[in-house]
C-alpha positions in Angstrom: -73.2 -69.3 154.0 -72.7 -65.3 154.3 -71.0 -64.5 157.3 -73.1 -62.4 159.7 -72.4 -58.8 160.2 -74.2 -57.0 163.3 -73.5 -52.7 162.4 -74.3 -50.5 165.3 -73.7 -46.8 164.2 -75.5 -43.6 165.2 -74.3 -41.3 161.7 -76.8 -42.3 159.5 -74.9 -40.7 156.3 -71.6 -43.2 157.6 -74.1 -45.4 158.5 -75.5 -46.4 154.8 -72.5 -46.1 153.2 -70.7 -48.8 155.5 -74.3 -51.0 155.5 -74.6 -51.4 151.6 -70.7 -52.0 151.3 -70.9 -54.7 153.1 -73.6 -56.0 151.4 -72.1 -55.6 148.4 -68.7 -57.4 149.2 -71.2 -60.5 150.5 -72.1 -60.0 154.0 -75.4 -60.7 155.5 -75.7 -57.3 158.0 -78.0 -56.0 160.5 -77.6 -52.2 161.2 -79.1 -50.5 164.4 -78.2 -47.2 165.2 -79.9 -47.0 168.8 -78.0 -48.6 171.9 -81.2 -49.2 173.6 -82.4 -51.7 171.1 -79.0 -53.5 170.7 -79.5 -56.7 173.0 -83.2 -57.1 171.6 -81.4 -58.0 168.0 -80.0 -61.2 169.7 -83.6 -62.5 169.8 -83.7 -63.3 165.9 -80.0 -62.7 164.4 -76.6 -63.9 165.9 -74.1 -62.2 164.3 -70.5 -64.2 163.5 -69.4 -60.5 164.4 -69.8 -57.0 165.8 -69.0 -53.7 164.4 -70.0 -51.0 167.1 -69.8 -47.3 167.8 -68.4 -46.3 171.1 -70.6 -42.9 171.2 -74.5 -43.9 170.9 -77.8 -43.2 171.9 -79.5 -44.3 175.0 -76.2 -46.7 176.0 -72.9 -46.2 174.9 -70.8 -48.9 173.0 -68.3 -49.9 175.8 -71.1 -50.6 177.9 -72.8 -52.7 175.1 -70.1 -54.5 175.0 -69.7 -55.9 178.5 -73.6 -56.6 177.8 -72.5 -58.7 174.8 -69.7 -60.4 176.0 -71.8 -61.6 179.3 -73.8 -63.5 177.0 -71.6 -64.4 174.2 -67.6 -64.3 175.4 -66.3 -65.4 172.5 -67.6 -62.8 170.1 -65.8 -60.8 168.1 -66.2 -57.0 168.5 -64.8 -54.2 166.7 -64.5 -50.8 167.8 -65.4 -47.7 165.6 -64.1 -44.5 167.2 -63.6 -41.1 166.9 -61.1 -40.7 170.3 -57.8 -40.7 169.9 -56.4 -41.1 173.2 -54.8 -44.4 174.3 -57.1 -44.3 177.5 -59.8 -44.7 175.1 -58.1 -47.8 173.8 -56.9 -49.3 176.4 -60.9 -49.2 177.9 -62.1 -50.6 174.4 -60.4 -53.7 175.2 -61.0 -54.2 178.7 -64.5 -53.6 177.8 -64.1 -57.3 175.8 -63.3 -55.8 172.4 -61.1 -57.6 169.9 -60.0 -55.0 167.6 -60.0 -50.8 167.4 -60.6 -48.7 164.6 -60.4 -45.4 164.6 -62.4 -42.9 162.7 -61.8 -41.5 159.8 -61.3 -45.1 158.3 -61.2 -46.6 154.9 -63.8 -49.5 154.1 -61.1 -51.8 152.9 -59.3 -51.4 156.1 -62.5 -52.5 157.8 -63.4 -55.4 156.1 -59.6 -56.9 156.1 -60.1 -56.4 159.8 -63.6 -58.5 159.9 -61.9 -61.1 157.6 -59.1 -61.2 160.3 -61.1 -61.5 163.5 -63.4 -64.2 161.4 -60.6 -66.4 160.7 -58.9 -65.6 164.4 -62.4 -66.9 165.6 -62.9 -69.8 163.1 -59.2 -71.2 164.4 -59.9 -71.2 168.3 -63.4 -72.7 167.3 -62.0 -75.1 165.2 -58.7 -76.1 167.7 -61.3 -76.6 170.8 -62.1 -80.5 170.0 -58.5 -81.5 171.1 -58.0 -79.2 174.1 -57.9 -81.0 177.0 -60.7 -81.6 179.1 -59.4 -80.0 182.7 -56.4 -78.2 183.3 -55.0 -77.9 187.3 -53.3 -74.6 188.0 -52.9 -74.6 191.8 -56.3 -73.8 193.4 -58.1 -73.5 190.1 -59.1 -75.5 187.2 -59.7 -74.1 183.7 -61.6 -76.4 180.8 -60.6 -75.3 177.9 -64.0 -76.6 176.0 -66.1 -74.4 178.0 -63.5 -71.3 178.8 -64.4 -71.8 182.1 -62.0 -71.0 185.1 -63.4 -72.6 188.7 -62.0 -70.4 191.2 -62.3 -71.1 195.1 -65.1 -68.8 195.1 -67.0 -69.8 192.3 -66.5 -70.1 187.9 -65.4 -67.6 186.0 -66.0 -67.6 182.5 -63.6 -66.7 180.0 -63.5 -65.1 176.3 -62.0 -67.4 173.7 -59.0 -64.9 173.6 -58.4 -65.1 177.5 -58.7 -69.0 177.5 -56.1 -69.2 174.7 -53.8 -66.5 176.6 -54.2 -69.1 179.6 -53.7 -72.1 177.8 -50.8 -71.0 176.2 -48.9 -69.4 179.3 -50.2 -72.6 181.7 -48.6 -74.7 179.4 -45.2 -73.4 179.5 -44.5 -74.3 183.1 -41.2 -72.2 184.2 -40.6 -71.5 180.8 -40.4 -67.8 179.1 -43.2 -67.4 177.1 -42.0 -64.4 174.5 -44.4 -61.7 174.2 -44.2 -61.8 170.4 -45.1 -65.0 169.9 -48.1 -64.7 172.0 -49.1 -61.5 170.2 -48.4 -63.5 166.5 -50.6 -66.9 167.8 -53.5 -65.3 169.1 -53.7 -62.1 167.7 -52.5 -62.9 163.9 -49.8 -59.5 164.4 -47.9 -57.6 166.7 -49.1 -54.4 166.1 -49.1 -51.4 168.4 -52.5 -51.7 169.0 -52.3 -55.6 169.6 -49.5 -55.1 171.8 -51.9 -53.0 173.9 -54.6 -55.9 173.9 -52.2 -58.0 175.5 -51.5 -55.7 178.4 -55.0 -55.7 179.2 -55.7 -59.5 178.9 -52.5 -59.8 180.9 -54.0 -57.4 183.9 -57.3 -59.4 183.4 -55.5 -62.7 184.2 -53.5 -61.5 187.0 -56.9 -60.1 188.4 -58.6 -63.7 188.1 -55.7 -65.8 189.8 -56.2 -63.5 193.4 -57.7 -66.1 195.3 -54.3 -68.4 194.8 -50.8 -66.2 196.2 -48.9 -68.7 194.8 -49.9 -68.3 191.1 -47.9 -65.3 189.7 -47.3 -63.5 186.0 -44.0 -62.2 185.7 -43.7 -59.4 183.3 -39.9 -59.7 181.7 -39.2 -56.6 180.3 -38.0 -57.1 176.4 -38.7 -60.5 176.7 -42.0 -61.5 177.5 -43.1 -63.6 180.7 -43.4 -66.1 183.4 -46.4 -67.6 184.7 -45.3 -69.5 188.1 -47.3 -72.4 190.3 -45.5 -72.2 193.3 
């Protein structure tokens, strides 16, 4: 079975040339160059992955995504960019991105990068029959089948990479959980623009656990971190 490609891009000259190559290397792709017709695509094709342009017509990527990942948190979405600036990154991923290109890129870089965030994807799937059913962290509970978090005030519902971030720092107890291997498990590398991911999804999870005082993430500079049930 081809694995399913959904190509939003504005640049129609760009546009064809990353749409047939894609098809040539084996991918089944749908290519829309207008934000305003994005969600309607979910109707009738559900993509194994996202490729989308920050700077669209009608509705701009990062709000796209946050559309997307409402319905679909565990989604893979790359980022195709012309901004530089490491503000733009860092919003990318708090937007629910997975991965960042920049623009100018090559095509081989791209689809090593899909292959990657397929097989990232595949693994979590894959893993979820023997996570455990509920997981206790002080007033919460987080089910790891579901990536759902149940917080005092209601459920929150996770991405696949946030519920493996949990998972894996819940799990450690009082233990130091090294920033590396976190970034190596989950993310496949530590790369610079990994690294960056990590701060974000770290923010995101500090964020969540506000309703319980006694649940804290201690960052360890050089080292990694805590998370603490007090």
């Amino acid at each position: 079975m081809k694995t399913k490609i959904f190509y939003i891009e504005d640049e129609a000259n760009l546009g064809k040339i990353i749409n047939d190559t894609l098809k040539l290397q084996g991918f089944e792709v749908v290519w829309e160059t207008d934000g305003g017709k994005v969600m309607q695509h979910f109707e009738t094709f559900m993509p194994d992955l996202c490729v989308l342009d920050i700077m669209l017509p009608n509705i701009d990527g990062l709000s796209l995504c946050q559309q997307i990942k409402t319905r679909f948190p565990s989604l893979p979405i790359i980022f195709l960019t012309a901004k530089v600036e490491t503000e733009d990154l860092v919003k990318g991923f708090e937007a629910g991105g997975t991965d960042y290109m920049r623009k100018p890129f090559s095509i081989e870089e791209l689809i090593i990068r899909i292959n990657n965030q397929i097989a990232i994807h595949n693994s979590s799937s894959s893993a979820s029959h023997i996570l455990q059913e509920e997981i206790v962290i002080g007033k919460y509970k987080y089910l790891p089948q579901r990536y759902e978090l149940i917080a005092p005030s209601g459920t929150i519902n996770l991405s696949s990479r946030e519920g493996e971030l949990l998972q894996m720092m819940a799990g450690k107890g009082s233990q130091i959980i090294e920033r590396k291997n976190l970034l190596l498990t989950i993310w496949g590398d530590d790369s610079f623009f990994n690294s960056r991911n990590l701060d974000v999804y770290i923010k995101k999870l500090r964020n969540y656990f506000k309703e319980d005082q006694n649940i804290e993430i201690q960052t360890l500079r050089g080292k990694g971190y805590l998370f603490l049930v007090k």
